[in-house]
C-alpha positions in Angstrom: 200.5 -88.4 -56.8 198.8 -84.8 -56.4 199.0 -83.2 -53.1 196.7 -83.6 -50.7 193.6 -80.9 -50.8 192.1 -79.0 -47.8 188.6 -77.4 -48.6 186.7 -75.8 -46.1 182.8 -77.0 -46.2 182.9 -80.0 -47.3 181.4 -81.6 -44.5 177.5 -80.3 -44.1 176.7 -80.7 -40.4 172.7 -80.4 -40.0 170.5 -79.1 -37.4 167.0 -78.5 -36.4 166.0 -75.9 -33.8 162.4 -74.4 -33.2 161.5 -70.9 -33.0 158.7 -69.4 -31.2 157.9 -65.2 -31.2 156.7 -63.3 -27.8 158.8 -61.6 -24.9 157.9 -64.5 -22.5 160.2 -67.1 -24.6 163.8 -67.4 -24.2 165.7 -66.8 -27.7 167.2 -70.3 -28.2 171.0 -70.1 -29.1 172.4 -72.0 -32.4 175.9 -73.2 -32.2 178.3 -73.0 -35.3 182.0 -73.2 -35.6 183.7 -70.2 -37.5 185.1 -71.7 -41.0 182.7 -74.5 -41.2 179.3 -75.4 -43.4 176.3 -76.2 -40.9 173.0 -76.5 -42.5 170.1 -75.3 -40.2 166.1 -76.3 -40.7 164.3 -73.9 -38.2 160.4 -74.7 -37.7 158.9 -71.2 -37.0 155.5 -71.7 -34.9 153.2 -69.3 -32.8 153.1 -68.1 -29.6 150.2 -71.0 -29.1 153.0 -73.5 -30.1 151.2 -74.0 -33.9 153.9 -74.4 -36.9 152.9 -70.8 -39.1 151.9 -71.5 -42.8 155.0 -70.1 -44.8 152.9 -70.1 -48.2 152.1 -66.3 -48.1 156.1 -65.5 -47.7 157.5 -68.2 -50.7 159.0 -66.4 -53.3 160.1 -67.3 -56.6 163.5 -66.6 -57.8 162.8 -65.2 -60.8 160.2 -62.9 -59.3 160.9 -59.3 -58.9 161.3 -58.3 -55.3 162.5 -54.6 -54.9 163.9 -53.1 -51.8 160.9 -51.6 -50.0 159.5 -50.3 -46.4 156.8 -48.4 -44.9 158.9 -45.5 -43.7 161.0 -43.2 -46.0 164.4 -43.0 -43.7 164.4 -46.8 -43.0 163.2 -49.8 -46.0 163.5 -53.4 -46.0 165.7 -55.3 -48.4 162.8 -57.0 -49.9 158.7 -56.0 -49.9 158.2 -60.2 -49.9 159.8 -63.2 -48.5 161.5 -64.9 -45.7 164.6 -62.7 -44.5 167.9 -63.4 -42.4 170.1 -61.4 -40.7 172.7 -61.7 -38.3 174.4 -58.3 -36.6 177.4 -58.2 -33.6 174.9 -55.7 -32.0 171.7 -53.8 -32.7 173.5 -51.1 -34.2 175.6 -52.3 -36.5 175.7 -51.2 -40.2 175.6 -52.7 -42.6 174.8 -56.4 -40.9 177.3 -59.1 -40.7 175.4 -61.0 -43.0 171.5 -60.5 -44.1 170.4 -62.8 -47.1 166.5 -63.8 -48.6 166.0 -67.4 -47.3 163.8 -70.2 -48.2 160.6 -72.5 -46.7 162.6 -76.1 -46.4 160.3 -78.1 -48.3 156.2 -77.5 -48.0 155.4 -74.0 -46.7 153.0 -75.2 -44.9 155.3 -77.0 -42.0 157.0 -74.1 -41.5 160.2 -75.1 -41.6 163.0 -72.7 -42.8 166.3 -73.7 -44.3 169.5 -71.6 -43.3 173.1 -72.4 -44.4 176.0 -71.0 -42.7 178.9 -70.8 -44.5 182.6 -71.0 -44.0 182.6 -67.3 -44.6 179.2 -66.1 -42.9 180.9 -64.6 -39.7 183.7 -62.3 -40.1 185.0 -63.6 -36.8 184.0 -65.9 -34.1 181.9 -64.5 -31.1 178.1 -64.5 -29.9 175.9 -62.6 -33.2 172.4 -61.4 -32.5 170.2 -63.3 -35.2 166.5 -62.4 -36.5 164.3 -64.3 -38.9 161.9 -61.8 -40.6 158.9 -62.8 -41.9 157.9 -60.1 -45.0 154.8 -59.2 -46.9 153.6 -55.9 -48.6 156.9 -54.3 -47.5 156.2 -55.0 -43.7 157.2 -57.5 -40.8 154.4 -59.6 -39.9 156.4 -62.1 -37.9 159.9 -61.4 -36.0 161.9 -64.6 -34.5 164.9 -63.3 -32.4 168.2 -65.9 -31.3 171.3 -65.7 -30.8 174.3 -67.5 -32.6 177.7 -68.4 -31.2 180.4 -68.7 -33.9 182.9 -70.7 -31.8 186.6 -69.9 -32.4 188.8 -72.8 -34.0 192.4 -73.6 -33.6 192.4 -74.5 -37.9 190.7 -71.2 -38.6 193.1 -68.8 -38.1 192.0 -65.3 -36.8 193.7 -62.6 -33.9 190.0 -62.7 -32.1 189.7 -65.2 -29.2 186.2 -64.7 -27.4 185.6 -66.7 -24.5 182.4 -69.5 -25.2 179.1 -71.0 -23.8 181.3 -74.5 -23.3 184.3 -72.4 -21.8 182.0 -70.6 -19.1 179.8 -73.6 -18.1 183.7 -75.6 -17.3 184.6 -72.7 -14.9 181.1 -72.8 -13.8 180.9 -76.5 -13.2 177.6 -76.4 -15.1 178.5 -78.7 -18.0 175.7 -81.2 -17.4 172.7 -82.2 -15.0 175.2 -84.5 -13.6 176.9 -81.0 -12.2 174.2 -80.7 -10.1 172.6 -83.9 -8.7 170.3 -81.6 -6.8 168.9 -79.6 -9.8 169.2 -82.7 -12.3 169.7 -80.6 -14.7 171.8 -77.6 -15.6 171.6 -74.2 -13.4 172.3 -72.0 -16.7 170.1 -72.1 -20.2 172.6 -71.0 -22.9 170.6 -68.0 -23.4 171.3 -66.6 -19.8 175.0 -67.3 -20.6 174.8 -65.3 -23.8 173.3 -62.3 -22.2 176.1 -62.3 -19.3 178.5 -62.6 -22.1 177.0 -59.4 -23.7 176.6 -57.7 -20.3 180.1 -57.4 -19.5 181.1 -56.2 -22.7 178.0 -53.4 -22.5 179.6 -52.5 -18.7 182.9 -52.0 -20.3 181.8 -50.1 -23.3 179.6 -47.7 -21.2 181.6 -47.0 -18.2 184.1 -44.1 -18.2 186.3 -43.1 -19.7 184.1 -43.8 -23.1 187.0 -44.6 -25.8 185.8 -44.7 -29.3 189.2 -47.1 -30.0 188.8 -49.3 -27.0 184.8 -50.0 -27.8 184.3 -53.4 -28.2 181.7 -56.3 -29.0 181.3 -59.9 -27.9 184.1 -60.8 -30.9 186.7 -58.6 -30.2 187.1 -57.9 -25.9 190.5 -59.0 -25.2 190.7 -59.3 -21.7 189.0 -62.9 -21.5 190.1 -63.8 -17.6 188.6 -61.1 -16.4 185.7 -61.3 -19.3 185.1 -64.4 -17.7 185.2 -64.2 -14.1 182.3 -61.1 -14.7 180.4 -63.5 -16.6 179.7 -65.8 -14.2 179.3 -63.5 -11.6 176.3 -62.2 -13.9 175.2 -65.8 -14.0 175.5 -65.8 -10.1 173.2 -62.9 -9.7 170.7 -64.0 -11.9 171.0 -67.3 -9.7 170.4 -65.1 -6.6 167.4 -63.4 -7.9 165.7 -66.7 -9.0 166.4 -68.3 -5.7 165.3 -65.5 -3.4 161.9 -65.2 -5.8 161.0 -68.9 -5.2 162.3 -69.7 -1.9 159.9 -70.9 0.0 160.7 -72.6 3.4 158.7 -76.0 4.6 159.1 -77.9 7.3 158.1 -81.7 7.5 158.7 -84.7 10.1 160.7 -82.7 12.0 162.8 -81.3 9.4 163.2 -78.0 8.0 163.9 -77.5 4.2 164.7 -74.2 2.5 166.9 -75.3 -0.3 166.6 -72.3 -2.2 166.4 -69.2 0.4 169.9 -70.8 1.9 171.5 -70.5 -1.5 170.7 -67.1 -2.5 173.1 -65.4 0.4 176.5 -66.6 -0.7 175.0 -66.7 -4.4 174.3 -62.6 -4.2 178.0 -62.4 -1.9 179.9 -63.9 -4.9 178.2 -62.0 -8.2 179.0 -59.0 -6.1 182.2 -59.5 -5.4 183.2 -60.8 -8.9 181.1 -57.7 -10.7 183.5 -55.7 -8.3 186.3 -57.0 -9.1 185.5 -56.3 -12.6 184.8 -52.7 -11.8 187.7 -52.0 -9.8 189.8 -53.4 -12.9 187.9 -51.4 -15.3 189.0 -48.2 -12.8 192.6 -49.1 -13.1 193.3 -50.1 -16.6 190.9 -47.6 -18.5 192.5 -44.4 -17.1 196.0 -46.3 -18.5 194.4 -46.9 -22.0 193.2 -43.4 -22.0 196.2 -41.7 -20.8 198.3 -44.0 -23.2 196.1 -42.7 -26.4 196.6 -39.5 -25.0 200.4 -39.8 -25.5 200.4 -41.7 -28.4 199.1 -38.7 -30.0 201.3 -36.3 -28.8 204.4 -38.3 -29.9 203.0 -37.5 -33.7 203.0 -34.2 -33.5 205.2 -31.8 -35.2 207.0 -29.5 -32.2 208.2 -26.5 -32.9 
């Protein structure tokens, strides 16, 4: 009897999400599991909600398609086509992954397919994603999102970032049945991703500024206190929405302000958490510094 195989991918999970460009729409967030095969069909559309033709960006394979751009520091890996690229942050180089894609059937529904595979992300963690739409060397269309490669206990790795699923259980923000006064959940997953980000961008650029304790949302490794920040992000960003829409009625009698009432102790607690945050950030980075400090020291050669 041969032995019993385990392949990674072998199971396609599938997917459809839409896209839609402009600064006024929230980046949607697509949801993968490091070490496993998830297939993706992604309808690009306008800002007026109409799918975008795809026929002017279909490429052959066999057709040539040089590396090209309008600016003689900075080119595009291809002058035609439909490109895909995923970085840990805006500045990384060269991207995590960045691959020609293709239209998912006929152009003209604008649908896109995308396959991540088992070895797409080096890590698991919250990726900034961009679909690029390419002609004559140039972007004509740019659709931003975000990805969160979720940690698994049969992929092994030494990264362990907290998740969307992980802050919306400490948040109590799991489903609309949370909140039987909303009916529906206080937090889109895009807010959580940018609190996610945020904290790591207040560690990063708050002194003292250590090249070998920079991190991204795949590698922090202080996740209790990553996590307590995050929500008080989310809290704040709670705060602001409810003081910006409160609006106090009275009827029959009975006063109502339902969302003025709720921004006091909602701003109290994101301030206190974000403060907690900097007062550990005070305490522990001066150790880490000190301690590289040392470290070096104890490798030189003394007289």
């Amino acid at each position: 009897m041969p032995p019993p195989c385990f392949c990674w991918g072998t199971v396609m999970a599938f997917s459809q999400i839409q896209l839609m460009p402009g600064p006024s729409t929230i980046r949607p967030t697509i949801q993968a599991t490091a070490g496993a095969l998830v297939n993706y069909i992604i309808t690009v559309k306008n800002a007026d909600g109409h799918v975008v033709d795809l026929t002017p960006y279909v490429v052959a394979y066999s057709e040539s398609n040089p590396p090209g751009g309008p600016c003689p520091i900075r080119t595009l890996p291809i002058t035609k086509g439909i490109l895909f690229t995923i970085r840990t942050h805006r500045n990384q180089f060269p991207a995590e992954y960045q691959m020609p894609v293709q239209p998912y059937g006929d152009p003209k529904n604008g649908e896109v397919e995308i396959v991540l595979k088992p070895c797409t992300f080096d890590n698991p963690g919250l990726y900034l994603a961009e679909l690029s739409l390419i002609t004559d060397a140039k972007i004509q269309q740019l659709y931003n999102f975000y990805i969160e490669a979720a940690p698994t206990l049969a992929w092994s790795t030494d990264r362990d970032p907290i998740t969307i699923e992980e802050v919306r259980l400490w948040a109590r923000d799991n489903s609309a049945a949370d909140n039987y006064l909303l009916d529906e959940v206080e937090y889109k997953d895009t807010e959580i991703v940018a609190a996610i980000r945020r904290a790591v961008d207040m560690w990063n650029s708050t002194p003292p500024v250590m090249t070998a304790y920079t991190y991204n949302p795949s590698t922090f490794p202080y996740r209790s206190q990553w996590l307590d920040v995050t929500i008080g992000f989310l809290m704040n960003i709670a705060s602001l929405n409810y003081l910006r829409n409160g609006l106090p009625s009275q009827a029959g009698g009975v006063s109502i302000d339902d969302k003025l009432s709720k921004y006091q102790p909602y701003a109290q607690e994101a301030k206190m958490r974000i403060q907690e945050f900097k007062d550990w950030m005070k305490m522990i980075k001066p150790q880490l510094n000190a301690d590289q400090a040392w470290g070096r020291l104890g490798t030189w050669r003394m007289p």
